[in-house]
VOLUM-779682 format. One record per residue (C-alpha): residue in three letters; x, y, z. Coordinates in steps of 0.5 Angstrom, whole numbers, padded with zeros to 4 digits, always signed. Layout:
ALAXYZ/...
***
This chain:
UNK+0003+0067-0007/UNK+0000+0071-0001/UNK-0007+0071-0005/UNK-0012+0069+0002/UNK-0018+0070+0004/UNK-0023+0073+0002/UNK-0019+0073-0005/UNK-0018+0066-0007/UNK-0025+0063-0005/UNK-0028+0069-0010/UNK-0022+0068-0015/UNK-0024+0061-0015/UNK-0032+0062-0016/UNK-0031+0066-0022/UNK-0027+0061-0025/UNK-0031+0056-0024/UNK-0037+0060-0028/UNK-0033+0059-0034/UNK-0032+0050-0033/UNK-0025+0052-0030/UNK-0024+0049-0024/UNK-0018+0051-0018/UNK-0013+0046-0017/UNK-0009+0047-0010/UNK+0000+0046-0011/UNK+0002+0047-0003/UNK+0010+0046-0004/UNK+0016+0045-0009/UNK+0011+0051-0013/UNK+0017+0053-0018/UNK+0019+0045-0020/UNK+0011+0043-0021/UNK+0011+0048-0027/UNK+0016+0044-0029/UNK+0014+0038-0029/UNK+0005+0038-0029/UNK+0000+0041-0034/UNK-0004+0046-0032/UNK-0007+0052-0037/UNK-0007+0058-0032/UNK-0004+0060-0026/UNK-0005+0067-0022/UNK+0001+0071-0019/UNK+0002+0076-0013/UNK+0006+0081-0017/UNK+0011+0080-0010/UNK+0019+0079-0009/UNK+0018+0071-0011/UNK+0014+0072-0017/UNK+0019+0073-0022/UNK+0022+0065-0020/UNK+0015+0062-0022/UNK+0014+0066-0028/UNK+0021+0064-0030/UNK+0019+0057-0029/UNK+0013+0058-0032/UNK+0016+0061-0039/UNK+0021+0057-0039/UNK+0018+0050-0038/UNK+0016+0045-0044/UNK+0010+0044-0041/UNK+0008+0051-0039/UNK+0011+0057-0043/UNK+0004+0058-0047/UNK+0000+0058-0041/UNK-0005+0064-0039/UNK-0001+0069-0033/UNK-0005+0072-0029/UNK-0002+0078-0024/UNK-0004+0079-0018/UNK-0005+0085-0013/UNK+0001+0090-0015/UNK+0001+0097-0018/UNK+0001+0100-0025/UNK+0008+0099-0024/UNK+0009+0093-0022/UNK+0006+0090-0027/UNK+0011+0093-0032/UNK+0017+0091-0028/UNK+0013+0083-0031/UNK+0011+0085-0037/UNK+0017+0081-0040/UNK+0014+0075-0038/UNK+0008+0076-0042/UNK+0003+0077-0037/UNK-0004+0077-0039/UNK-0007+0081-0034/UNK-0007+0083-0026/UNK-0013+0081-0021/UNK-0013+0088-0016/UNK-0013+0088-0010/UNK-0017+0089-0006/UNK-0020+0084-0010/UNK-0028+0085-0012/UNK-0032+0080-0015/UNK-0036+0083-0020/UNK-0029+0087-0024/UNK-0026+0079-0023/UNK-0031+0076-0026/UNK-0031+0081-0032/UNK-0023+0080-0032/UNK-0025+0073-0032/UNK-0030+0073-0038/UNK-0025+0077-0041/UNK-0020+0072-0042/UNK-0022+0066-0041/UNK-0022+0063-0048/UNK-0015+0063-0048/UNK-0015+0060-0042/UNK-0021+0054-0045/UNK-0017+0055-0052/UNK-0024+0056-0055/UNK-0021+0063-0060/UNK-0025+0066-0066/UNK-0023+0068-0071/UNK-0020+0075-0070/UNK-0018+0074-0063/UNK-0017+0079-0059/UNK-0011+0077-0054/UNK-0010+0079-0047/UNK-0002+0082-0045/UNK+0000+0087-0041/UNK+0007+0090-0044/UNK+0009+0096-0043/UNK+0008+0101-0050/UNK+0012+0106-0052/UNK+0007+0112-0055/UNK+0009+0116-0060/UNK+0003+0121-0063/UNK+0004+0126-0069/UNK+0004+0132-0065/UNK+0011+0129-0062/UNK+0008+0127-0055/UNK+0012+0122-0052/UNK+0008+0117-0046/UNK+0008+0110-0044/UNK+0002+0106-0043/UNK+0001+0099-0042/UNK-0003+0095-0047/UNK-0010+0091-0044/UNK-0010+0087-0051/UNK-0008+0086-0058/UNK-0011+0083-0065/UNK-0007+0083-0071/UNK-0012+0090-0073/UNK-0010+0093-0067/UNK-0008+0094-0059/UNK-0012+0097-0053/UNK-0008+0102-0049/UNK-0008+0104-0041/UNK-0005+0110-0039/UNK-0006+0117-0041/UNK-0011+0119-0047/UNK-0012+0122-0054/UNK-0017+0124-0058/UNK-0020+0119-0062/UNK-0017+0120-0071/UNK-0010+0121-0067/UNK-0005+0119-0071/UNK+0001+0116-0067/UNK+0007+0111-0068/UNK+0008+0105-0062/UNK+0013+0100-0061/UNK+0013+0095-0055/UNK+0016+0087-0055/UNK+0012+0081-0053/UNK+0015+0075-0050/UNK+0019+0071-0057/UNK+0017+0078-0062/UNK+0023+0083-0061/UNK+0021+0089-0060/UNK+0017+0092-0066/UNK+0015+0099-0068/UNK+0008+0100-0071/UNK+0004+0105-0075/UNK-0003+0108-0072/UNK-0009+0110-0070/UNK-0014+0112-0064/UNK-0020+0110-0065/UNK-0023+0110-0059/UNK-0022+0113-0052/UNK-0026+0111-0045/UNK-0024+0117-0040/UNK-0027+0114-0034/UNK-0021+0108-0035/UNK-0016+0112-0039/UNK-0016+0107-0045/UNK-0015+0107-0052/UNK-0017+0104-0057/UNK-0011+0103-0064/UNK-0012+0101-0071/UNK-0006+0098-0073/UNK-0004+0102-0081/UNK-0007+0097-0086/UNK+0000+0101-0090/UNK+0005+0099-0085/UNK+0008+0092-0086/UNK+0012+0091-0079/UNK+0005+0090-0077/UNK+0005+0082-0081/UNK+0009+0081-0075/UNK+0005+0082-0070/UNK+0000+0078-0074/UNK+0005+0072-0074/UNK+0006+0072-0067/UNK-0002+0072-0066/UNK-0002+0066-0071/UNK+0004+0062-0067/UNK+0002+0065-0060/UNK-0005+0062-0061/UNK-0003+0055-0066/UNK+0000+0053-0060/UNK-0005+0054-0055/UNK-0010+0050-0060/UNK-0005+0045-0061/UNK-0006+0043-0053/UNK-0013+0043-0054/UNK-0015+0036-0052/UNK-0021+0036-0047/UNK-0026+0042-0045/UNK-0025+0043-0037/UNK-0018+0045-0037/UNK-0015+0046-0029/UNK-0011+0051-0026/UNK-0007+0053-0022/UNK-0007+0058-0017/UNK-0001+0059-0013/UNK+0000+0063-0005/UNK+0003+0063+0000/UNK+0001+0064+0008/UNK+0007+0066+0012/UNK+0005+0063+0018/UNK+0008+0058+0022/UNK+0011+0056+0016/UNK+0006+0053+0013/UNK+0004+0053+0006/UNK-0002+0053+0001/UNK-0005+0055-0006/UNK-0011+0056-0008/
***
């Protein structure tokens, strides 16, 4: 919603490099997500989005589906991270860091996975380090070994405790430790503690998040769907 040009003619080009092609929904957007299959949709993080996430994650047809923010800030991406939303296109939107983003995630989108997939989610997590220090940061992806934060950083080896909720998984506290850090990006990277048994938790949310994916699975080109909204005269229209 609000997502104009030159942004949509470049979402749409990045997406189409991976076998996605864009699909146009102009009106009745909360309802069609109900009703129509679609395998991704891209949100401006804005006053209406929570109506389209609702519907999006509420819907038998679409609760799985990859959500893509767009725009917003750090904490406007907070404020939906209980819709589980995969991740956020910035604005102004430059074409080489969505193409990265894209190629990031755009298995989920295909439901091509390996193995050990790592599954793109922002959600606020909660940090606690073995020096008592306490911050929030927001998680970029999750596997069933490990998470990667953005936010603030600690030395690699640190040894901390984290907790956060993801769409069904109640929130859960986890042992663990940095092993990577990007100070550029202000990432992290965490091993979950082999030791600490609340992990399989997570492990079985992964397994289910990713068994429904694969279980839709039924031809290679998958669409998505893109929605925005032009506030001019009335009109409507979607990427």
């Amino acid at each position: 919603m609000d997502v104009q040009e030159p942004a949509r003619t470049i979402l749409a080009e990045c997406f189409r490099k991976f076998g996605i092609e864009t699909v146009t929904m102009q009106d009745r957007f909360t309802e069609r997500m109900v009703s129509e299959k679609v395998d991704g949709c891209v949100v401006r993080l804005g006053p209406d989005a929570v109506n389209v996430m609702e519907a999006a994650r509420n819907s038998a047809a679409n609760s799985r589906i990859v959500l893509y923010g767009f725009g917003g800030s750090a904490q406007d991406s907070i404020k939906y991270s209980r819709f589980g939303v995969n991740a956020v296109f910035t604005e102004p939107l430059e074409r080489q860091a969505a193409l990265k983003l894209v190629k990031a995630t755009h298995s989920l989108v295909l439901h091509e996975f390996r193995r050990y997939v790592r599954v793109p989610v922002q959600t606020e997590v909660a940090v606690t380090t073995s020096e008592g220090r306490r911050f929030a940061a927001m998680s970029q992806d999750i596997s069933s070994g490990g998470i990667s934060l953005k936010g603030e950083l600690v030395a690699p080896g640190t040894a901390l405790e984290i907790s956060f909720a993801l769409l069904t998984l109640p929130r859960i506290w986890v042992r663990g430790a940095v092993t990577w850090a990007k100070k550029e990006e202000q990432e992290i990277g965490i091993k979950f503690d082999t030791q600490d048994e609340r992990r399989a938790k997570i492990k079985e949310w992964i397994d289910a998040y990713l068994g429904g994916e694969q279980s839709l699975a039924s031809h290679a080109l998958r669409s998505l769907s893109c929605s925005c909204h032009y506030n001019e005269a009335g009109g409507t229209g979607s990427l």
